[in-house]
C-alpha positions in Angstrom: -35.9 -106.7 -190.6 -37.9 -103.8 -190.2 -42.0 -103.0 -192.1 -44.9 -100.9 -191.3 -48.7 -101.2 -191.5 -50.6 -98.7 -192.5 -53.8 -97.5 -191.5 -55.4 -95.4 -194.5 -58.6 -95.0 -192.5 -57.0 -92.8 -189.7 -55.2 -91.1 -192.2 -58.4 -89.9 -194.5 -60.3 -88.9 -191.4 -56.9 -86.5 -190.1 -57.0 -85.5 -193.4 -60.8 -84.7 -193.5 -60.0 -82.6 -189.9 -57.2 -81.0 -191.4 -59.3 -80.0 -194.4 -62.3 -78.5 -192.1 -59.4 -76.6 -189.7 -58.1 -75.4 -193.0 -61.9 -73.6 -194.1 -62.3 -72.2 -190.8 -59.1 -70.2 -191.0 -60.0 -68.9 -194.7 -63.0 -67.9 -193.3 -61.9 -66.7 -189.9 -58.2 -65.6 -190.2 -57.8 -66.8 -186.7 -54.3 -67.3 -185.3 -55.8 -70.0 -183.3 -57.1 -72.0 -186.5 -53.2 -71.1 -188.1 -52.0 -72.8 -185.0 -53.6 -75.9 -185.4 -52.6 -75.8 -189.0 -49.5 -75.9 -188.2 -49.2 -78.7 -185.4 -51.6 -80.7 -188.3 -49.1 -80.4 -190.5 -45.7 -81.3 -188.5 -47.4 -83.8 -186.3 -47.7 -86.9 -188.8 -43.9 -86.6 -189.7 -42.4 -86.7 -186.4 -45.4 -88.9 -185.1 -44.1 -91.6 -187.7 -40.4 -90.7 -187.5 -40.0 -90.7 -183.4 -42.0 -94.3 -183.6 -39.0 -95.6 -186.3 -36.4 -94.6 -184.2 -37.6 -95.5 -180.8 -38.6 -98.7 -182.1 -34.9 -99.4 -183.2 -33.4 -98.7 -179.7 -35.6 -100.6 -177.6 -34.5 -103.5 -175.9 -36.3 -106.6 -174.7 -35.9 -109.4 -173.1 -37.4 -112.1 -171.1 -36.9 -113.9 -168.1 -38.1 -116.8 -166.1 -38.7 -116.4 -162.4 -38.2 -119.9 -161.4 -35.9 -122.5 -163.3 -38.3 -125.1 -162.7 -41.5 -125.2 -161.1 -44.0 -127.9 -161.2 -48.1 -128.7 -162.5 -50.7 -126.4 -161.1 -48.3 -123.9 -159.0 -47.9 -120.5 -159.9 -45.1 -119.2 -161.7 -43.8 -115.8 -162.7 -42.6 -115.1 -166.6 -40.7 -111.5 -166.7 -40.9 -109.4 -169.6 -38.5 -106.7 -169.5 -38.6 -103.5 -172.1 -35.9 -101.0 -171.9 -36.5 -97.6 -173.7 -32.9 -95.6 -173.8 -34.5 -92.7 -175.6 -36.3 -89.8 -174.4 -39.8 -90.6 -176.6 -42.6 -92.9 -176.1 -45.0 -94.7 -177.4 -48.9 -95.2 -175.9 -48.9 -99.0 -177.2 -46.2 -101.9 -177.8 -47.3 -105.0 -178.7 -45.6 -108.5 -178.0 -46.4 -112.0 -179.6 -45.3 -113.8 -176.9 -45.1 -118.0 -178.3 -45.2 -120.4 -175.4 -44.2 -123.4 -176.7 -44.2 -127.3 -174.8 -41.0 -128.7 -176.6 -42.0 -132.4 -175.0 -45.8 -132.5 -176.4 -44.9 -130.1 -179.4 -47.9 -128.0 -178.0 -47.7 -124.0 -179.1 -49.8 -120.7 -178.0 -49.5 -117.1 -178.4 -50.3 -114.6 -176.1 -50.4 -111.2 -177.3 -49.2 -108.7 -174.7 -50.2 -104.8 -174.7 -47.3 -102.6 -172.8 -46.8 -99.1 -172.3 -43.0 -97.5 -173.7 -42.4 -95.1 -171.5 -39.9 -91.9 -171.4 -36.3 -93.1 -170.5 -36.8 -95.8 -168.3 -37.0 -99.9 -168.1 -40.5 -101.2 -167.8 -41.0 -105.1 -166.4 -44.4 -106.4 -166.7 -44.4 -109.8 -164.3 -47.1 -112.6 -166.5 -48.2 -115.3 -163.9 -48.0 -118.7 -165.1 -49.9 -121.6 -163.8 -49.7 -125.0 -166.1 -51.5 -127.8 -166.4 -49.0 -130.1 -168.4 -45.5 -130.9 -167.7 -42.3 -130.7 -170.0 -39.8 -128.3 -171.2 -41.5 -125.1 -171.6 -40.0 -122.3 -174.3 -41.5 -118.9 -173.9 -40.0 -116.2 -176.8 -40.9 -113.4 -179.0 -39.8 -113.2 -182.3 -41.7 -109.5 -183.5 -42.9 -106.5 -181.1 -44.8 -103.6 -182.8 -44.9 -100.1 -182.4 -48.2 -97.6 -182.9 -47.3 -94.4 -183.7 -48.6 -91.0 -181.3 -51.4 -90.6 -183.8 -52.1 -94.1 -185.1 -51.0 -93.9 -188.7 -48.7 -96.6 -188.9 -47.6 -99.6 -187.0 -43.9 -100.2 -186.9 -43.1 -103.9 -186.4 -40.0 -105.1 -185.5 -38.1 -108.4 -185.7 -36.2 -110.1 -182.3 -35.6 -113.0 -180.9 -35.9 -113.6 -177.5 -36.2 -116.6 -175.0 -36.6 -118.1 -171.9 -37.1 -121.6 -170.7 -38.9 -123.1 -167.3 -39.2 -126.8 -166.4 -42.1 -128.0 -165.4 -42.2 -131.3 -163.3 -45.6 -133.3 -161.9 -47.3 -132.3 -159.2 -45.5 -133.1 -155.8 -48.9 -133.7 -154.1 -49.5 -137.2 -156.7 -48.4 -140.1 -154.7 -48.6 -144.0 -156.1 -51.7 -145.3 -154.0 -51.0 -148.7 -155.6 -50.0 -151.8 -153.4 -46.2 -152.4 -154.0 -46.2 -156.2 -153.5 -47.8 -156.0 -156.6 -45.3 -154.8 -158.5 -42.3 -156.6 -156.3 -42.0 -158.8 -159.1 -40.2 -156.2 -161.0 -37.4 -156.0 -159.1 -34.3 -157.8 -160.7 -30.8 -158.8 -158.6 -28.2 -157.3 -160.9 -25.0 -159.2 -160.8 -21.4 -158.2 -162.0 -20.5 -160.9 -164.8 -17.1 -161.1 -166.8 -19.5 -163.5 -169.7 -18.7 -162.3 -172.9 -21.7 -160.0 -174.4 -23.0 -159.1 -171.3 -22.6 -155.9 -169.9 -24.5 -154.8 -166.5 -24.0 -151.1 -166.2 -25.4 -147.7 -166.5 -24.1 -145.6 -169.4 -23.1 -142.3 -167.2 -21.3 -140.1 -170.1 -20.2 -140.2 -174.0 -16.6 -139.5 -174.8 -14.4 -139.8 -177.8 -13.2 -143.2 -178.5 -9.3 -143.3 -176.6 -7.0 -146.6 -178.2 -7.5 -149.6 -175.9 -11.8 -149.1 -174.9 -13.8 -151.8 -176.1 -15.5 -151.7 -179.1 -18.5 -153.4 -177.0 -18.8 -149.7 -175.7 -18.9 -147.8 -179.4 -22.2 -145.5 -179.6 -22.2 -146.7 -183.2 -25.4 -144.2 -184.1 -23.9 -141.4 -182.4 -20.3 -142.1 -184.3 -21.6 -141.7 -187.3 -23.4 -138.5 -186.7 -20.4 -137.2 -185.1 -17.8 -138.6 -187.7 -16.3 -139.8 -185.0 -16.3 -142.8 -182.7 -17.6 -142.3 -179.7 -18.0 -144.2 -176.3 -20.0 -144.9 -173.8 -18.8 -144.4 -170.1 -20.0 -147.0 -167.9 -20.7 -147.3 -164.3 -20.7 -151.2 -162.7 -23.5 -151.8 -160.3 -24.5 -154.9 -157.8 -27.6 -154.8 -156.3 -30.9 -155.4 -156.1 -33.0 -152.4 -157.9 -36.4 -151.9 -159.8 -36.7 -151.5 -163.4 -39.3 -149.3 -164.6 -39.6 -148.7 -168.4 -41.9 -145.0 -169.1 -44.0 -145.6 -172.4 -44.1 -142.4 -173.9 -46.3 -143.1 -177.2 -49.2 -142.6 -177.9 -51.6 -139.7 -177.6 -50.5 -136.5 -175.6 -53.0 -136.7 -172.9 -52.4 -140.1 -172.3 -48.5 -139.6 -171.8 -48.8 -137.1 -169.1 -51.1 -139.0 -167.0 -48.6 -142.1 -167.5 -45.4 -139.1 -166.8 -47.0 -138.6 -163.6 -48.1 -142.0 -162.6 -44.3 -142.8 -163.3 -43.1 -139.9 -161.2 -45.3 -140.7 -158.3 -44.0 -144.5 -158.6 -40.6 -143.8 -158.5 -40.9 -141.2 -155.7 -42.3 -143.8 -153.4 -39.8 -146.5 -154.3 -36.8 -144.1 -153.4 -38.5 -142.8 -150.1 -38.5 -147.2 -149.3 -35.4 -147.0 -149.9 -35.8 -149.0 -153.2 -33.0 -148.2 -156.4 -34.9 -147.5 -159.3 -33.6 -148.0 -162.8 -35.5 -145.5 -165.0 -35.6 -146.6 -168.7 -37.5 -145.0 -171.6 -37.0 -144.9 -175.6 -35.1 -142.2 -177.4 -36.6 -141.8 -180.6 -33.9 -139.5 -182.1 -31.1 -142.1 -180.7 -32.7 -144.9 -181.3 -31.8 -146.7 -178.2 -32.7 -147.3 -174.6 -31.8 -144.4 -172.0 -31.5 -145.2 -168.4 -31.0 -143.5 -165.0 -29.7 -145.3 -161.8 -31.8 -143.1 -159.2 -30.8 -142.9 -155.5 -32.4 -140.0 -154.0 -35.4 -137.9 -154.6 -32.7 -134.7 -156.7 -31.6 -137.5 -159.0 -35.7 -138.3 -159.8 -36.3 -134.4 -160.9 -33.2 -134.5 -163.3 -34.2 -137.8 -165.1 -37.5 -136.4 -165.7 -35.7 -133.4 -167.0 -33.8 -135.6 -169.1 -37.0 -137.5 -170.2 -39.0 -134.2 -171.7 -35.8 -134.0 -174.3 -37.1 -136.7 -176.3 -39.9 -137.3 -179.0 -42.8 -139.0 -178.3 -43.2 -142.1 -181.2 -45.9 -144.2 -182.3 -45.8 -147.7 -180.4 -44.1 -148.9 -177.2 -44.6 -152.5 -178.2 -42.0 -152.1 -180.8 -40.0 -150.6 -178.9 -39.6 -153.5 -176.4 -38.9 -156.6 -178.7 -35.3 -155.1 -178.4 -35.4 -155.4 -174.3 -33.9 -158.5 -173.8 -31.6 -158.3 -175.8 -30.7 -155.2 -174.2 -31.1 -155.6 -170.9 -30.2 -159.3 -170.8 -29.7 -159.3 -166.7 -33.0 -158.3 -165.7 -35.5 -161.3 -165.4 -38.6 -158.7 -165.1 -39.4 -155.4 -165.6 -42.5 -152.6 -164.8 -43.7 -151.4 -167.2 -45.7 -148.1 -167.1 -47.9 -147.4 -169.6 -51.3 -146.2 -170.9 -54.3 -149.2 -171.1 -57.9 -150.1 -170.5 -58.7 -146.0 -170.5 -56.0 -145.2 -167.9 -52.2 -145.1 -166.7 -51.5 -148.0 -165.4 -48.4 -150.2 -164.4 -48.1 -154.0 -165.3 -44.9 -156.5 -164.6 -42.7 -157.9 -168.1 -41.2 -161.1 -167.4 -38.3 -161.5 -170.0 -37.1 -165.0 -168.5 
């Protein structure tokens, strides 16, 4: 969908210098003044019509530099507009939305960029953030001034581009670990009837002869169809860690990083960590079975999918009934005025 904006001020005073270019050739019958006349009177139209028609062959798009960066560093957002035709125009304007799909956080940032004859212009934005998530940069209308600032074409597109941004790798866990040695839980392989030790690694389509134990019941019934949860059998001794993500926004990215920190120092001690936070949309308990430091940067990526909800407490009256193997569990979470980590006993 295509509209233009006028500017009826420009237009009166071109038409007031028209009108005074005019008298002066009555009066003076100079071929200069007929000149100027002339170029007056031709220069609106194709002002207006060259700005319609570049505006419908431009084409844009954007592109992130880096696929993931993290808090704090410097990052590089490409816009990229391609003119195919031989005209121009002196100012383009983007509404560039830069949107944090984790803390439902939203900007715009209106960019001013040359068109220039025939050729591809990049303009490079440098990014530095001070929040982690999902970041969504896109553009949804670009507008066009005409040569001689009569109208504004505006045009709509749609655009995107998407960056990761993880916590700062300089944050390390000062804490003392004893003190949270209490969270870790031997996990044992038991053939006990209800009890299932395992991390869910995929969802498949329900195959004659799985387990009805293993039916993602609130995902079957989105679907239409029943669908199960792949499981992977574990036995050993590991650290469960549940993230609280409720609560206000500032608060859950100091208790993201604190949890990020954590878990980076357990897995460089060599410790398995079982990352577990809510999934609002789900409703139900996700975990990740970490092992090395590549495995802690996709959980978190993982992590920034889901919504942040309204209280943690409620959350956990379901936790031993479903995790009924672990005796304890950390739990990280905003409280007394800061992110802090505290130990669960659940038997």
């Amino acid at each position: 969908m295509k509209y233009t904006k006028i500017f009826p001020g420009r237009l009166v005073m071109y038409i007031i210098l028209y009108i005074v270019n005019l008298v002066f050739f009555i009066f003076f019958h100079s071929y200069t003044f007929l000149a100027f006349l002339i170029i007056m009177t031709i220069a609106p139209p194709l002002s207006i019509a060259s700005t319609i028609y570049v505006s419908r062959r431009l084409e844009f798009s954007l592109k992130c530099v880096m696929q993931s960066t993290r808090k704090y560093e410097l990052s590089y957002l490409k816009v990229i507009v391609n003119n195919p035709t031989y005209m121009v125009s002196l100012d383009l304007k983007e509404a560039l939305i830069c949107e944090n799909t984790f803390y439902q956080n939203k900007d715009t940032i209106i960019l001013s960029m040359p068109v220039r004859l025939h050729s591809r212009y990049e303009l490079d934005i440098p990014m530095k953030l001070s929040m982690s998530g999902n970041i969504r940069y896109r553009v949804e209308i670009v507008r066009l001034l005409d040569f001689l600032g009569f109208v504004e074409v505006r045009r709509k597109i749609d655009i995107k581009a998407e960056t990761l941004v993880l916590p700062a790798s300089e944050e390390e866990y000062k804490g003392s670990m004893s003190d949270i040695s209490e969270g870790m839980t031997e996990v044992e392989e038991t053939k006990k009837r209800g009890y299932d030790f395992s991390d869910v690694t995929d969802v498949r389509e329900y195959i004659p002869g799985d387990k009805l134990m293993n039916i993602h019941w609130k995902l079957s019934a989105k679907r239409d169809v029943l669908m199960v949860k792949e499981r992977e059998s574990m036995s050993n001794e590991q650290m469960a860690l549940f993230v609280s993500l409720d609560g206000y926004k500032e608060n859950i990215e100091s208790v993201v990083c604190l949890s990020y920190a954590l878990v980076k120092r357990l897995i460089r001690e060599n410790v398995v960590v079982r990352l577990i936070w809510w999934n609002e949309d789900l409703g139900e308990f996700e975990c990740r079975r970490l092992l090395e430091l590549e495995e802690l940067d996709e959980a978190f990526a993982d992590m920034y999918n889901v919504h942040i909800y309204e209280n943690s407490e409620d959350v956990l009256r379901h936790f031993p009934g479903i995790f009924p193997e672990l005796r304890a569990f950390v739990k990280v979470g905003y409280m007394e005025g800061e992110a802090g980590v505290e130990i669960r006993e659940l038997m």
